[in-house]
LUMZA-406986 format. One record per atom (N, C-alpha, C): residue in three letters; x, y, z. Coordinates in steps of 0.2 Angstrom, whole numbers, plus 5000, padded with zeros to 4 digits. Example, Ala and Ser with C-alpha at 12.3 -4.5 7.8 and 13.67 -1.06 7.14 Angstrom:
BEGIN
Ala506649725039Ala506249785039Ala506649845039Ser506449895035Ser506849955036Ser506450005039
//
This chain:
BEGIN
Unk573852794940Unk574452824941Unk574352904941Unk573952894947Unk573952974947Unk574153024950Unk574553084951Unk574753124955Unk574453154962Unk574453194967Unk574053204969Unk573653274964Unk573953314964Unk573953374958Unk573353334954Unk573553294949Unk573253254944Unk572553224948Unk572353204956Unk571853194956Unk571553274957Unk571853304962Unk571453354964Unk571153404958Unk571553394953Unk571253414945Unk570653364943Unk570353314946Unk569953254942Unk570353234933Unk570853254933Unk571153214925Unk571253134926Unk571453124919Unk571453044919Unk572153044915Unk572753014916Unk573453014915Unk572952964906Unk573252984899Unk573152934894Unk573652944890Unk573952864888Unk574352874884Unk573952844877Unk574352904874Unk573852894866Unk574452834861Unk574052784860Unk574352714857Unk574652724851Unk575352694854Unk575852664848Unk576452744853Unk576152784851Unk576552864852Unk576552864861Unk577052864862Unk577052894870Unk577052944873Unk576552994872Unk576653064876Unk575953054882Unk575953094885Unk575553084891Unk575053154891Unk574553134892Unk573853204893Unk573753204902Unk574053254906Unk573853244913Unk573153294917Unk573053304910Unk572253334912Unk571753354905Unk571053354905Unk570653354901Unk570653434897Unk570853474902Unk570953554899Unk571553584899Unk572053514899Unk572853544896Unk572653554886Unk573053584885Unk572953604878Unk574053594876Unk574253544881Unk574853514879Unk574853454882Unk575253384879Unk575353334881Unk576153344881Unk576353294885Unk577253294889Unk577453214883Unk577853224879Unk578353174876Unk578553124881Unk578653074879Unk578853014883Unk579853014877Unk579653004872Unk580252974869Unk580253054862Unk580753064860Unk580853094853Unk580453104850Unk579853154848Unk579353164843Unk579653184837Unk579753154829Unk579853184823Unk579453214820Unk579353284815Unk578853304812Unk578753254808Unk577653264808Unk577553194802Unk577253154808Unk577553144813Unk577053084818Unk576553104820Unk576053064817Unk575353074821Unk575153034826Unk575053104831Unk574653074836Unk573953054838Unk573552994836Unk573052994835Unk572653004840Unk572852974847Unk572153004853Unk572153074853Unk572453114851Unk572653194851Unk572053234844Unk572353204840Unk572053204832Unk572553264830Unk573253244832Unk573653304830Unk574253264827Unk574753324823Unk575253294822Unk575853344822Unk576353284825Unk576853354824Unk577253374820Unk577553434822Unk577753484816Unk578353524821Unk578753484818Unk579453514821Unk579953454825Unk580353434829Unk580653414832Unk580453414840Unk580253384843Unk580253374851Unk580453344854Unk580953364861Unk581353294864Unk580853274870Unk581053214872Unk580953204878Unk580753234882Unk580253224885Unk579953284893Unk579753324889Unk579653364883Unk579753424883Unk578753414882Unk578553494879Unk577853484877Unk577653484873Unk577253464869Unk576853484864Unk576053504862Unk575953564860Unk575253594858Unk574853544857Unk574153524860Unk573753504855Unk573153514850Unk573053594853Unk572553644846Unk573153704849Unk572553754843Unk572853814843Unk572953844848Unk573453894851Unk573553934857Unk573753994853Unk573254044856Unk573254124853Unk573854164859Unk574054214856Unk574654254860Unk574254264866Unk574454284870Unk574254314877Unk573854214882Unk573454184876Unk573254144881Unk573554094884Unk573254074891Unk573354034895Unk573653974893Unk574253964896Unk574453864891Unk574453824900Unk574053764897Unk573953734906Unk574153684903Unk574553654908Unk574753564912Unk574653564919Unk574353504919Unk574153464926Unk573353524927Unk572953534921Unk572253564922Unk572553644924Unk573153664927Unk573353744929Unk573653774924Unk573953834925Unk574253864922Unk574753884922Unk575353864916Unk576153874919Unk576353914913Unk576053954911Unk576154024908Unk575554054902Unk575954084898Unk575454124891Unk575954124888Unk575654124880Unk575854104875Unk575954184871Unk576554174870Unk577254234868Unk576954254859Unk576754194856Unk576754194850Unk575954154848Unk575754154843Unk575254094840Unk575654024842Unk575453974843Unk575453904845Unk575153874841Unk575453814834Unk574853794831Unk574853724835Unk574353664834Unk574353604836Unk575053594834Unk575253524838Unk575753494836Unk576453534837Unk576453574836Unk577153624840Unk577453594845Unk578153624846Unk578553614851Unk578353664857Unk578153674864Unk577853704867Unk578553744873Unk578853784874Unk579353804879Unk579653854876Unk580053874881Unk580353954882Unk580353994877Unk580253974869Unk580254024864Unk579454034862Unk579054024865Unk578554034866Unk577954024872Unk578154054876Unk577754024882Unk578354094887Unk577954114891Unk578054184894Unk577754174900Unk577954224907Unk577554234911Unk577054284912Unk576654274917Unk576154324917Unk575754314922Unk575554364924Unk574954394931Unk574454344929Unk573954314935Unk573454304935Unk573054274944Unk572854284944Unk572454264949Unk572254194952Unk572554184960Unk572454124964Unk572054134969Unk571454054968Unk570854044973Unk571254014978Unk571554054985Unk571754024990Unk571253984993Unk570353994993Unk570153934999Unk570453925003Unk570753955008Unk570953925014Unk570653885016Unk570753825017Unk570553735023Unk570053725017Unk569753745011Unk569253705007Unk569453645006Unk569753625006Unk570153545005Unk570453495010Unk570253525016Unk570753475023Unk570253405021Unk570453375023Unk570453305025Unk570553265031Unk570353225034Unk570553185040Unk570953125038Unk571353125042Unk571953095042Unk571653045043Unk571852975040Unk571352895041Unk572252875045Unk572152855052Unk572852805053Unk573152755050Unk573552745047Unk573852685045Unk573552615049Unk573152575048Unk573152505049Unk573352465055Unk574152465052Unk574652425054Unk575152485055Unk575652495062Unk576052505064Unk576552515058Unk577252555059Unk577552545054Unk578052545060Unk578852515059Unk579352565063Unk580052535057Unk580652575064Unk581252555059Unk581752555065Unk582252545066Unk582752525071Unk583252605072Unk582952635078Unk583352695079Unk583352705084Unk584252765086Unk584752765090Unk584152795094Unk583952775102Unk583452845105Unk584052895110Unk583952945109Unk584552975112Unk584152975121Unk584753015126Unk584553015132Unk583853045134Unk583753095130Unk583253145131Unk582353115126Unk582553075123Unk582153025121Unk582053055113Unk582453095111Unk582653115104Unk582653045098Unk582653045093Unk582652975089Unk583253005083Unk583652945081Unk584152985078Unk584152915072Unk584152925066Unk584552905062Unk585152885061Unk585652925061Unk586352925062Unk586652925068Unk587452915070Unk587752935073Unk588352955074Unk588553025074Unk589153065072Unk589353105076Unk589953115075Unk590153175079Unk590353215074Unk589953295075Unk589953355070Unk590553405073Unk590753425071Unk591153485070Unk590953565066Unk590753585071Unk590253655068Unk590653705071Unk590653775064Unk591153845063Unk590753895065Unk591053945070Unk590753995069Unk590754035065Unk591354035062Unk591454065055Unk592054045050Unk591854075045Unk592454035039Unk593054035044Unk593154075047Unk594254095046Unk594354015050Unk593853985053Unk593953925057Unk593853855053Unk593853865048Unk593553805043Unk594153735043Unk594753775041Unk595253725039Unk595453715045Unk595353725052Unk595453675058Unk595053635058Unk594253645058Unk593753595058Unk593853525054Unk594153555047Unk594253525042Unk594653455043Unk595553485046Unk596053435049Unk595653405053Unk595453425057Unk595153395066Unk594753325060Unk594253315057Unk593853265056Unk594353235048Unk594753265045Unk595153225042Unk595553165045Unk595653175051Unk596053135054Unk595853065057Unk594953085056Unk594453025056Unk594052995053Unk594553005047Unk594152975041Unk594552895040Unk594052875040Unk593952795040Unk594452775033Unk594252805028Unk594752795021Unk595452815021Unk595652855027Unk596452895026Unk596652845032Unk596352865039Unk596552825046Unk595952775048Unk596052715045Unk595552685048Unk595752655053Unk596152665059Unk596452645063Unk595952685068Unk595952745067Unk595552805072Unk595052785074Unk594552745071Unk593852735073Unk593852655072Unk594252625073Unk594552555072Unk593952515080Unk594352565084Unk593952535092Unk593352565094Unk592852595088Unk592052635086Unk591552635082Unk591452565082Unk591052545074Unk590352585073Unk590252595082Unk589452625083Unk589552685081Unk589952725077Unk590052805077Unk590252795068Unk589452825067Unk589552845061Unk590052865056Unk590552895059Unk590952965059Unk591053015061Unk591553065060Unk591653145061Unk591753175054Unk591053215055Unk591153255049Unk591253335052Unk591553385047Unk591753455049Unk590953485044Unk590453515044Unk590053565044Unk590453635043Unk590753665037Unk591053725036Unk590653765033Unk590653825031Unk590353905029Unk590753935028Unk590553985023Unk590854045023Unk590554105026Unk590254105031Unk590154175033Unk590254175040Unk589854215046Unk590254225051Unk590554295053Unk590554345048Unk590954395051Unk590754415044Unk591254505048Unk590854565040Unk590054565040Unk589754565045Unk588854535045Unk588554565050Unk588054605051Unk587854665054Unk587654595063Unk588054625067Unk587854595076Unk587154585076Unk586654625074Unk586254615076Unk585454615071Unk585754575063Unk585454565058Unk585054515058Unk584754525053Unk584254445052Unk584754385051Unk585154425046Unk585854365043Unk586054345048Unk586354355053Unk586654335059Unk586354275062Unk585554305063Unk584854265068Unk585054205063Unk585154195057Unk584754115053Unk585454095053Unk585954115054Unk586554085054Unk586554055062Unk586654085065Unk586454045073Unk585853985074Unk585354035072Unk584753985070Unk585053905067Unk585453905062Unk585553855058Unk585953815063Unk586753845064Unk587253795071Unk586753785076Unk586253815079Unk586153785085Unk585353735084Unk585253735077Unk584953665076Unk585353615075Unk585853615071Unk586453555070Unk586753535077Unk586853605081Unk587353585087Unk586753525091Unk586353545090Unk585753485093Unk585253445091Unk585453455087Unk585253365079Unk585453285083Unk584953265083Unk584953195087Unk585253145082Unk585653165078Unk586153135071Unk586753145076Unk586953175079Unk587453215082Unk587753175089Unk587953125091Unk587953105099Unk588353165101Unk588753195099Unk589153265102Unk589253295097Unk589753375099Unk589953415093Unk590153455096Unk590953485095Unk591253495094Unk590853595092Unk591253655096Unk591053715089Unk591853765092Unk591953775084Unk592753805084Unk592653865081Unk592753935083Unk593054005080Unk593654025081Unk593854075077Unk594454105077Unk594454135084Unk593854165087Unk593954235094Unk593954275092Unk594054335087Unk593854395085Unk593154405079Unk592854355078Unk592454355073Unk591754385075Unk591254415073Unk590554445073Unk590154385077Unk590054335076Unk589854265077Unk590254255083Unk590054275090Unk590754255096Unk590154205097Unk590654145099Unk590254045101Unk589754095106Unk590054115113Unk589654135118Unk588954155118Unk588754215111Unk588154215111Unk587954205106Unk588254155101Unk587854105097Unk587554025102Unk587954025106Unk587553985112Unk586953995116Unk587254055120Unk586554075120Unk585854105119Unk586154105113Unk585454115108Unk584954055106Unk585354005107Unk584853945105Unk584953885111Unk584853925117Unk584953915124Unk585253835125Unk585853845122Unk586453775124Unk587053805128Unk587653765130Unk588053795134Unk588553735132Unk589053725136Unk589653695135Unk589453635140Unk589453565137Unk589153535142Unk589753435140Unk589453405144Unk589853325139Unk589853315132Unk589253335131Unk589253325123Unk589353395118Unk589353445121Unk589453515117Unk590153555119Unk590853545114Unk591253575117Unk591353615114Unk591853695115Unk591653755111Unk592553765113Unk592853795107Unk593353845108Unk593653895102Unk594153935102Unk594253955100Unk594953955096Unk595353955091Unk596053955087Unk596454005090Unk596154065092Unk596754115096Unk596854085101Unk596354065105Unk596254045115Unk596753975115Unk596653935109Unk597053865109Unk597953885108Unk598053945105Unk598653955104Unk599053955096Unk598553965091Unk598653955086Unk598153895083Unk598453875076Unk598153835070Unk598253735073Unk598853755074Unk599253665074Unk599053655083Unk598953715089Unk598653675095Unk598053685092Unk597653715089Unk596953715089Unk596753645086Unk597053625081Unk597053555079Unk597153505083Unk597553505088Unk597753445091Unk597253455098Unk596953495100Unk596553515104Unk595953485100Unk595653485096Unk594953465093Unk594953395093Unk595753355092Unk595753275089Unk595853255097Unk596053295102Unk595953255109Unk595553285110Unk595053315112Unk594253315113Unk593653285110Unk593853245102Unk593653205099Unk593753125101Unk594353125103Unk594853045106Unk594153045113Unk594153095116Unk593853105120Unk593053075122Unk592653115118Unk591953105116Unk591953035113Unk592352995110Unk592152945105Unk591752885110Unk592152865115Unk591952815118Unk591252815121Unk591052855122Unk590352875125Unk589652875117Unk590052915111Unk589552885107Unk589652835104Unk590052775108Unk590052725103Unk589452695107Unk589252705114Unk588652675117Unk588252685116Unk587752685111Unk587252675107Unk586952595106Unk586352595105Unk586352545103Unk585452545098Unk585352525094Unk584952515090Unk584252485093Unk583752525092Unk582952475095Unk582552495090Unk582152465088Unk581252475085Unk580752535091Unk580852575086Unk580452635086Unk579952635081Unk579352695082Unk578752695077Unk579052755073Unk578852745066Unk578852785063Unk578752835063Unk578252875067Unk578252945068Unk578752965071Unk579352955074Unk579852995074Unk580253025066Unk580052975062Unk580253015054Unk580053095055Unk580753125054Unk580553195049Unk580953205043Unk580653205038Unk580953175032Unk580953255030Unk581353285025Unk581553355023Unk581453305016Unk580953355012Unk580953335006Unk581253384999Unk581553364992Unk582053404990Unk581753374981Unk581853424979Unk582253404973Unk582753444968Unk582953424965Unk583453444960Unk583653434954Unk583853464950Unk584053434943Unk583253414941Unk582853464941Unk582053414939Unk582053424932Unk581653384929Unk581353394921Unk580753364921Unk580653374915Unk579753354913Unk579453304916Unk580153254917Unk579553204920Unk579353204927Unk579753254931Unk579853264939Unk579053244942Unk578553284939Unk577953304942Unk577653264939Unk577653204936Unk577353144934Unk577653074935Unk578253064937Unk578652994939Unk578853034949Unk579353054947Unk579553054955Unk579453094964Unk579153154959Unk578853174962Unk578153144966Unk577553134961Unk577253094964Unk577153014969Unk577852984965Unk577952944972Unk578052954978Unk578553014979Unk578853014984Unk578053044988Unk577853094984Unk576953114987Unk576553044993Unk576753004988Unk576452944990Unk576652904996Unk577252924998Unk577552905003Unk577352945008Unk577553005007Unk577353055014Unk576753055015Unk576153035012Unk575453015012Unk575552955017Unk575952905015Unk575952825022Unk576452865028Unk576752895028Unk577252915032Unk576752965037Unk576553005036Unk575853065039Unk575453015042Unk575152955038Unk574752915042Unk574952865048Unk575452885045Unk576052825053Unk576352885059Unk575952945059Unk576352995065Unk576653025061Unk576953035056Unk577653075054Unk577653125051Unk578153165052Unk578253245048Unk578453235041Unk578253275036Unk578753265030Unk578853375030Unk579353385027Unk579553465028Unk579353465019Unk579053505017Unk579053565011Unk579253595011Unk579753615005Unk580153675007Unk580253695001Unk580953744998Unk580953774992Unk580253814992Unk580153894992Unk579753924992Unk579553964987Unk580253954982Unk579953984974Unk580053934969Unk579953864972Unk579553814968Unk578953784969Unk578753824974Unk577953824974Unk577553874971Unk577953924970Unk577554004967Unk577253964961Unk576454024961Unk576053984956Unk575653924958Unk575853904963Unk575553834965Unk575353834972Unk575553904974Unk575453894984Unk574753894985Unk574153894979Unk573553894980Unk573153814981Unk573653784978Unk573353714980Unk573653694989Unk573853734989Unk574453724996Unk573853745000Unk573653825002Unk573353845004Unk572453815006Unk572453765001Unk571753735000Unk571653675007Unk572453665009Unk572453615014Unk572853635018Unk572853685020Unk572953705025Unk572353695032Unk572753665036Unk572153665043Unk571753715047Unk571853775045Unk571753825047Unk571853865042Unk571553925043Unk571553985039Unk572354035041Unk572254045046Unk573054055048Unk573754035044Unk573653965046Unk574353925044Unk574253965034Unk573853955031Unk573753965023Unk573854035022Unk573554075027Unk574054145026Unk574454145028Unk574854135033Unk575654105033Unk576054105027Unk575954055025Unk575954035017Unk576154085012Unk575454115013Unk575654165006Unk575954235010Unk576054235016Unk576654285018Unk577154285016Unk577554225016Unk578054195013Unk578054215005Unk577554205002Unk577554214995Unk577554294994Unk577454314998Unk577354404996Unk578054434998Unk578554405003Unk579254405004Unk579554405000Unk579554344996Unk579754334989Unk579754364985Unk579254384982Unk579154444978Unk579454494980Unk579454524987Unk579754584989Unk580554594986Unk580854514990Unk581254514991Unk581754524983Unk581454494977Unk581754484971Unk581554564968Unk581054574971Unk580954644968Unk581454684970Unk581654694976Unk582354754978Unk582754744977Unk582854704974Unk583654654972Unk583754654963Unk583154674960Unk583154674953Unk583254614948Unk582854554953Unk582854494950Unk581954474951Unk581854424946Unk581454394945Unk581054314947Unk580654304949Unk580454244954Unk580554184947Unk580454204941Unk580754154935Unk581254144934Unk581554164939Unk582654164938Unk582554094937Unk582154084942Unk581953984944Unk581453964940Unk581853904933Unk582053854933Unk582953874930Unk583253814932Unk583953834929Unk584053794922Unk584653804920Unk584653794910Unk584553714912Unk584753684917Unk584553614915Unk583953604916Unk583653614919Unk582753594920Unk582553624913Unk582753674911Unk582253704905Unk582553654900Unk583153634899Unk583553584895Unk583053494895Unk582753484900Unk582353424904Unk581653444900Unk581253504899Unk580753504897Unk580353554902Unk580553604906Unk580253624911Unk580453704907Unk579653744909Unk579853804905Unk579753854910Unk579553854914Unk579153914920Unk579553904926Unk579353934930Unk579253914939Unk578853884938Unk578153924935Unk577353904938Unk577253824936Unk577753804932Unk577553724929Unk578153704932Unk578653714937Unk579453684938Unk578753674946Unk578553704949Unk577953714955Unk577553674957Unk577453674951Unk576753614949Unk576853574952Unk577053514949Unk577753454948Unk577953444954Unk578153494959Unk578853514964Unk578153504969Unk577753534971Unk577253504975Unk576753434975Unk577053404970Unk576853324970Unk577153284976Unk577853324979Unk578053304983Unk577753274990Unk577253344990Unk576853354996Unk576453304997Unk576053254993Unk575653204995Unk574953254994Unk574453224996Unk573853254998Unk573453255004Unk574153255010Unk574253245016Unk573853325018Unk573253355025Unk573353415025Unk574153465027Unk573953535027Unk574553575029Unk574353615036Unk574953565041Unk574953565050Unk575153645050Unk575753675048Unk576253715052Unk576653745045Unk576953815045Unk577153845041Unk577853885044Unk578453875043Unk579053895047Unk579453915045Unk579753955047Unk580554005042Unk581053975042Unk581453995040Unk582253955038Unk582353935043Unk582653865044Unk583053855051Unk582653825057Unk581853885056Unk581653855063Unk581553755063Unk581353765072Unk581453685075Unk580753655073Unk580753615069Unk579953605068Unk579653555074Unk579153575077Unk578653555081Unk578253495078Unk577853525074Unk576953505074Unk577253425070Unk576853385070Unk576853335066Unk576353335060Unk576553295053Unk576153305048Unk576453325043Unk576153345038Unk576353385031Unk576553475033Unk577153475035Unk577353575037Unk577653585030Unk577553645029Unk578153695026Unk578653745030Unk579353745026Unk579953785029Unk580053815023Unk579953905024Unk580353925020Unk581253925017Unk581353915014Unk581953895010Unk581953945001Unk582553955000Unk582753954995Unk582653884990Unk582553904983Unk582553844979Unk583153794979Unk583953834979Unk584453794979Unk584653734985Unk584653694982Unk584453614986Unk585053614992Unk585653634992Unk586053634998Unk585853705003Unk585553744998Unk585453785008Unk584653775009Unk584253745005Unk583653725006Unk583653675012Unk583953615009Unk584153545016Unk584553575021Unk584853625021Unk585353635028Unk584753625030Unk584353715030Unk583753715033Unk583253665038Unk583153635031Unk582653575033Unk583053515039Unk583853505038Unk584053465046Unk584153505051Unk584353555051Unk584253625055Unk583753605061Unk583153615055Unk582253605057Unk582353545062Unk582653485059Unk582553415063Unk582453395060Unk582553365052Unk582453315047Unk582853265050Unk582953205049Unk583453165050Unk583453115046Unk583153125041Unk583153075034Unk583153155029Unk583153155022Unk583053175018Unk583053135011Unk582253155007Unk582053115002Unk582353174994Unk582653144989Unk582853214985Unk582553164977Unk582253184975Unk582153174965Unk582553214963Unk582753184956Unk582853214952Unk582953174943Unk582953234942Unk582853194933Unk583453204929Unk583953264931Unk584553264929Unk585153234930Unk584853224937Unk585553194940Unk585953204944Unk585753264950Unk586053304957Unk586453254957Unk587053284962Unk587453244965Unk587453254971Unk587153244977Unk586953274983Unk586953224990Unk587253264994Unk587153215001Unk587053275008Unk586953245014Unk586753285018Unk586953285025Unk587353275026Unk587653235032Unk587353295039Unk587253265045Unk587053205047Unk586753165044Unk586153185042Unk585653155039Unk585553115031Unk585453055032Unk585453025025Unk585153045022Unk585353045016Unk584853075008Unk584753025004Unk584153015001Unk583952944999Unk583552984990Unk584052974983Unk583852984978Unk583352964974Unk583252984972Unk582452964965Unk582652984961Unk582852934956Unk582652944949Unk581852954945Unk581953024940Unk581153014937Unk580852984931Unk581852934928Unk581852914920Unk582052854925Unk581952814917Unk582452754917Unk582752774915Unk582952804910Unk583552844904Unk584152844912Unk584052904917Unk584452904921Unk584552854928Unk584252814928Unk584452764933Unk584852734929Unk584452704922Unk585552654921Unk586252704918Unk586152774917Unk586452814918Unk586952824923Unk586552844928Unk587052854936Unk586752814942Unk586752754940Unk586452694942Unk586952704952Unk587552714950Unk587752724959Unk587652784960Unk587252824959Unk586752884963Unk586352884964Unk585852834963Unk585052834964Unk585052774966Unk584452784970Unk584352744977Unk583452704975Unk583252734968Unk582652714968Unk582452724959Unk581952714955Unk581952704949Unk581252714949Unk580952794947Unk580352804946Unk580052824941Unk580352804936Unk580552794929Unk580152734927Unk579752684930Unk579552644931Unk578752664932Unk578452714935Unk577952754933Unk577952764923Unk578252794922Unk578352814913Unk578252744909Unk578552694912Unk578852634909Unk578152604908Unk577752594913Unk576952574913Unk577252504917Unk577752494920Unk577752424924Unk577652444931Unk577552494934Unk577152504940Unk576752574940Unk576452564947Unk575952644948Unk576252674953Unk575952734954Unk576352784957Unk576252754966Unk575752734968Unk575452724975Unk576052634974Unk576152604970Unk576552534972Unk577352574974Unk577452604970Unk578152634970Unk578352684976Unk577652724979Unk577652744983Unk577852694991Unk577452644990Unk577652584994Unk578152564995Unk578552544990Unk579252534991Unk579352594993Unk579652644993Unk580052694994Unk579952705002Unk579252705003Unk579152705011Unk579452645017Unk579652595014Unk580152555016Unk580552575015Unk580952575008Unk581552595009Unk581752665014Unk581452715015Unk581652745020Unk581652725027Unk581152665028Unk581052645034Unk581752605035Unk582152585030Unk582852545031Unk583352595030Unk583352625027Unk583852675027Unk583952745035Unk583152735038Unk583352765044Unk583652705050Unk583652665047Unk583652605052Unk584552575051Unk584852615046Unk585652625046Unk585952595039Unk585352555036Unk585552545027Unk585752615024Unk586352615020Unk586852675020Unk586652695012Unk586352765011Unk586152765006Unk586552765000Unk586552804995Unk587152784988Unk587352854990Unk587052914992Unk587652964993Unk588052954999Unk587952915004Unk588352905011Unk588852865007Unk588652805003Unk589352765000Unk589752814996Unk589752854994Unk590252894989Unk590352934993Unk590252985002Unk590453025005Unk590353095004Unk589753095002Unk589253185001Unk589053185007Unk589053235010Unk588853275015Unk589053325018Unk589553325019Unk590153385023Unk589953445018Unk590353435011Unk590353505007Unk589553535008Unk589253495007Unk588553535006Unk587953555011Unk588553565016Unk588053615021Unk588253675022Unk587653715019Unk587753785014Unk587053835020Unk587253885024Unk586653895029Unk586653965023Unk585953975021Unk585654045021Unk585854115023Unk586254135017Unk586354225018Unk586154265016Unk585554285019Unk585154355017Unk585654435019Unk586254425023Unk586354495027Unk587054535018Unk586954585022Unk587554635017Unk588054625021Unk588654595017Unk589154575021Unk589654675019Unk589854665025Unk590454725024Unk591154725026
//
């Protein structure tokens, strides 16, 4: 049961008998809690005992840690110790600090050759005309800017199956209409970077193979005019792209009834679809997590790793993202990278960062939030660690900025923000048309067009929020599966769920609020 992290380390995962805490490497000087440590339990494979209370996930010393030194999990290093550390201590934020230290990028000292999968994989998907492969089937409603939100809003209210199920009554093939809202669009420099990722962003969506058409509505006076956010990401008003404006229609109540007969309009044509066996390598899975905790980078993470590892061998893309959940850890990244290029890419990205939180008077530790640290997570550099199990031990093809359309097949990284709704805008932006999300707290998340498919990394929280989570990785902890079995199931289960099995956030109807595009610009 071992991570990729955990092999590229040579550690051996042990759990020390009768007590359930887990050692993920030979030169960690802390083991991770499985259940409630009491002061007075001894740990015998440790030869330690504890001394204090420790919950769940959290960690525990196993010799002495002197101030300034080094405290490592998974063999690395996810900070320096603030205070003396005796054995058997509670190990997190009251003693454990961040601090400088030096990463062996090796750029491509660790690529690998891709072995191809065996046996073929596929899953039953919509191939669009252009021979795009789509997942879902919707019709989107995309804003230039906020002031148009609440007509976008009405316009796909009117298609909701739960209020009018008579609308889509004679549309079975049509997923639904969903509206894609923001708040920005205007008060934003014409000719900003904020501008570029915000166009960037609509005109991946406006031609997202999730999408049979789409609908794009502004007000007419906003900074964001449709005309040259069109032509910026060379689309135009065509069958499937129609564009207008709330002044040009005549106001609020025509611009609504203009959108629901241009709607009435499109539907018949995407109900023509029809479902075929396609190869796997049309997956591009956008991978996520949130709400993580101690167990993330040992139950669900490394499955999910395990999957994009058979998904990579069947053609497929998996997207990395979150770029200050790999700080601290972009050296194992950089190690598999295909090129020296791509690995400096990489850490270009990482030097933005930096930059960026430095002229803004913030810190790249802002990241974890009180619930991860509340889960047993104390740093970035260990919330990182964990956060790249994601990745598999797949090499890294391509390296890409927010929003871009991702090309290359394989293991890429997108830069993103950590926070999980403008990170996945991103990543479907890119082309994802599945996304895979862990979590150990309990997000509540969806992603429309694209399906979101959850991980659990406890059992504690599968039977918890048992209709939120789509998978139970908590069964790595449990010791009744390994990480590469349960990777196996999940690699099916996406192979069904792009094939139109509806995941637990599409039954509860997440997606619309949470697409969130990236504002880097000074609004005025």
């Amino acid at each position: 049961m071992l991570s990729p992290i955990e092999e590229q380390a040579t550690g051996q995962v042990v759990a020390s008998p009768g007590v359930r805490v887990i050692r993920l490497h030979p030169d960690d000087n802390v083991v991770v809690s499985l259940d409630q440590l009491v002061s007075g339990t001894v740990i015998a494979a440790e030869g330690t005992t504890v001394s204090g209370l420790i919950p769940p996930g959290h960690k525990m010393a196993t010799r002495q840690v002197e101030p300034g030194e080094a405290v490592r999990r998974y063999g690395q290093i996810i900070g320096f110790a603030s205070q003396a550390i005796r054995p058997g201590q509670h190990v997190h934020s009251h003693n454990i600090a961040m601090g400088e230290f030096e990463r062996d990028y090796a750029y491509g000292a660790e690529t690998r050759k891709t072995v191809p999968a065996p046996q073929p994989a596929f899953f039953d998907g919509i191939v669009r005309a252009d021979g795009r492969v789509a997942t879902r089937n919707y019709i989107g409603i995309l804003t230039s800017v906020n002031c148009s939100a609440t007509v976008a809003r009405a316009i796909a209210d009117h298609f909701r199956r739960d209020i009018h199920p008579e609308a889509l009554a004679a549309f079975p093939l049509v997923d639904g209409v969903v509206a894609l809202t923001h708040g920005t669009g205007c008060g934003i420099d014409s000719e900003g970077e904020g501008l570029e990722i915000l166009q960037r962003t609509l005109g991946g969506y406006a031609c997202h193979p999730n999408f049979a058409s789409v609908l794009v509505i502004g007000l007419g006076c906003e900074t964001n005019q449709i005309p040259k956010l069109l032509a910026t990401q060379g689309l135009k008003d065509s069958g499937t792209l129609r564009s207008y404006t709330i002044q040009d229609a005549g106001g609020t109540t025509k611009a609504i009834a203009r959108g629901i007969e241009l709607v009435q309009e499109l539907l018949p044509r995407a109900n023509e679809v029809k479902r075929q066996s396609v190869p796997a390598s049309h997956l591009v899975i956008g991978l996520q997590c949130g709400g993580s905790d101690g167990y993330s980078g040992i139950s669900a993470n490394p499955v999910l790793g395990a999957a994009v590892d058979l998904l990579v061998a069947h053609g497929g893309t998996a997207i990395l993202s979150e770029t200050p959940e790999i700080y601290g850890a972009e050296h194992l990244l950089t190690r598999r990278a295909q090129t020296a290029e791509i690995g400096h890419k990489l850490v270009a990205r990482i030097r933005w960062w930096e930059d960026y939180c430095g002229r803004n008077g913030a810190q790249m530790n802002n990241n974890p939030s009180a619930g991860n640290k509340a889960g047993g997570l104390t740093t970035v550099l260990e919330k990182s660690l964990g956060g790249i199990a994601k990745a598999g031990s797949s090499n890294l093809t391509e390296v890409y900025e927010y929003a871009q359309a991702v090309k290359a097949r394989g293991l890429v990284f997108m830069d993103t923000p950590g926070y999980d709704p403008i990170s996945a805008t991103g990543q479907v932006a890119g082309g994802a048309n599945l996304i895979c999300f862990t979590t150990g707290r309990g997000s509540a998340y969806g992603c429309a067009p694209s399906p979101s498919v959850k991980l659990a990394t406890n059992t504690a929280l599968m039977r918890r929020q048992a209709d939120d989570m789509d998978l139970n990785c908590g069964e790595v902890l449990d010791g009744t599966k390994s990480i590469q079995e349960l990777g196996a199931e999940l690699f099916q289960l996406l192979l069904e769920t792009a094939s139109g099995r509806r995941s637990r956030s599409e039954l509860h109807g997440y997606g619309q609020n949470e697409f969130v595009p990236w504002q880097i610009s000074v609004i005025t």
